[in-house]
N, C-alpha and C positions, 0 to 999 in steps of 0.2 A: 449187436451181435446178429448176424446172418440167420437166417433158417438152416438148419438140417438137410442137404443133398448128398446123397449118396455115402452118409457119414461124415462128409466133411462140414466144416463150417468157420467162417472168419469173422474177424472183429478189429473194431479201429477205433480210434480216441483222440481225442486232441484237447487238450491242456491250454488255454490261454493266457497268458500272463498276466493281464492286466491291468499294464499300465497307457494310462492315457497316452492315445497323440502316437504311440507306438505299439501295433498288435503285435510283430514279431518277436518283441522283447520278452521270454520266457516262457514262451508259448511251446509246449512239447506234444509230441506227435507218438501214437501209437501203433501198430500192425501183427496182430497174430492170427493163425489157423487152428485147425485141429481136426484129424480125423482120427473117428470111432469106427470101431470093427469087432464088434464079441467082446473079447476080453480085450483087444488090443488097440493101446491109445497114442498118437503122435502130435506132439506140438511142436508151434514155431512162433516166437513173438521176438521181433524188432521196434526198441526204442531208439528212438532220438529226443534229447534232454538236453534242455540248457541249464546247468545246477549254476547258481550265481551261492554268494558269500550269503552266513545267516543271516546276516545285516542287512544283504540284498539280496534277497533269491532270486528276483526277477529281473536284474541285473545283465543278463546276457543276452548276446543277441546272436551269438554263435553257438551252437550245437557243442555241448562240453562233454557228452556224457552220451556214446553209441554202445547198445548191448545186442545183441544176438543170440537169442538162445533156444537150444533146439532139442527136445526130451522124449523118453519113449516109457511106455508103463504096461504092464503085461500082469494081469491076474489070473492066478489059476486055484481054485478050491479054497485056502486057506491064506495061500504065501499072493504077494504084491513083488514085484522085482520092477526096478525103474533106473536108469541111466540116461544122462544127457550132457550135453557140453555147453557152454557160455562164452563169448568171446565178450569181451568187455574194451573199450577202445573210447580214448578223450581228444578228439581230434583236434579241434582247436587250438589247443595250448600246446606250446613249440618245447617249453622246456621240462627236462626231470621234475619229478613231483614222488610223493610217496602216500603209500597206503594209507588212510582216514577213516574213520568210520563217519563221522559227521559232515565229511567235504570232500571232495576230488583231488586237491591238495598237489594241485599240477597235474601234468602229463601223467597219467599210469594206467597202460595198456595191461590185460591180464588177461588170462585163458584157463577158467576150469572145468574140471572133467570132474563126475559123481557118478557114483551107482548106489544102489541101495537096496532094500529087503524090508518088507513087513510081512511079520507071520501075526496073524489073530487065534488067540485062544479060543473066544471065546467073542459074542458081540463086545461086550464091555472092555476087554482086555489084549493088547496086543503086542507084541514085539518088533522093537525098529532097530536097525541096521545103516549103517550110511559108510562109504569111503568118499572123499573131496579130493583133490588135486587141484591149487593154485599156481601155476607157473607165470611167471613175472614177466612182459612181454616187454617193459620201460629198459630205456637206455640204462643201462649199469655205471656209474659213477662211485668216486669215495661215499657219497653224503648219500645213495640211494642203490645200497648194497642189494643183491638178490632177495624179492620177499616170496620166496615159491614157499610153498605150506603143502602140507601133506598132512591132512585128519582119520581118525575115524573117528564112527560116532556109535552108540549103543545108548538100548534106555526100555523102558516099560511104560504103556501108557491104559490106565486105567480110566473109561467115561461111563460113571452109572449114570451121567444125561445127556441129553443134547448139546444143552449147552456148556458143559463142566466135563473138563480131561484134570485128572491128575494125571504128575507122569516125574518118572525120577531119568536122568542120562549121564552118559560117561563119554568124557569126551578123552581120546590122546592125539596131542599135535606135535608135529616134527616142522621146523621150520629150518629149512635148508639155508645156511651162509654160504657166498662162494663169492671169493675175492678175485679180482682181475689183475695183471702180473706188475701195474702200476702202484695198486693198492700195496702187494705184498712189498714192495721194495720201499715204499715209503715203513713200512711197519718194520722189515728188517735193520734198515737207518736208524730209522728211534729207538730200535731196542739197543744198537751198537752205540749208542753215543754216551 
């Protein structure tokens, strides 16, 4: 991490894979900023990630896994308000793939958008707010139908210490279907027959 100029300050990382005889092989790269100002805070971090299979993490030699993301945070007296977007993109890989939580699972390009809210009671006690917006950026096919998602989020979060937060949340998700006019004719067919 940089020193502090003028409020700004950047950072960079590099992850090496390491396997013998090959550095390139899952070696991932790091780059953020950040400027401070009063209350008011801006970042920006860019990865590039080769995610390989659990089997083999280190397995790649191509960049699978490009993220971009770029946030803003604004505190005033009590309340916290923060918003930022994410562009998520798996270059490498040519074909459809779908959402994983565990693996990249193909191609899946995605773009979301968040804002959010904390208000503090009190030091111990405080109030969190969140909106998310997932929009699907991957080619649409039958087998890799639109996964845009649309959350909020609410909850309480209680730390009588440093190190220990209780905290209870509610989450509601809307996950949008939307079929393409090949999809719906193949569904029309099957239901008429």
């Amino acid at each position: 991490i940089s020193p502090v100029y003028e409020g700004f300050n950047l950072d960079t990382g590099v992850s090496f894979g390491g396997v013998p005889g090959d550095e390139d092989k899952g070696t991932n790269y790091y780059l953020g900023g950040r400027y401070k100002n009063g209350n008011l805070e801006l970042g920006y971090n860019h990865a590039e990630v080769k995610l390989g299979s659990a089997s083999a993490p280190t397995s790649q030699t191509e960049v699978t896994n490009r993220v971009d993301f770029f946030a803003a945070k604004y505190t005033l007296d009590s309340w916290t308000v923060n918003a930022g977007y994410v562009m998520t993109r798996n270059p490498s890989l040519s074909s459809g793939g779908s959402f994983d939580t565990l693996k990249t699972a193909g191609k899946v390009n995605a773009d979301t958008w968040f804002a959010g809210a904390v208000y503090r009671f009190a030091p111990t006690l405080s109030w969190n707010g969140g909106w998310y917006q997932v929009n699907d950026q991957t080619l649409q096919t039958v087998a890799n139908r639109n996964n845009d998602v649309t959350m909020l989020a609410t909850g309480l979060t209680w730390s009588p210490y440093k190190e220990l937060d209780v905290f209870i949340e509610g989450v509601i998700r809307e996950q949008l279907e939307t079929y393409d006019n090949e999809y719906i004719m193949e569904l029309y067919e099957d239901l008429g027959d």
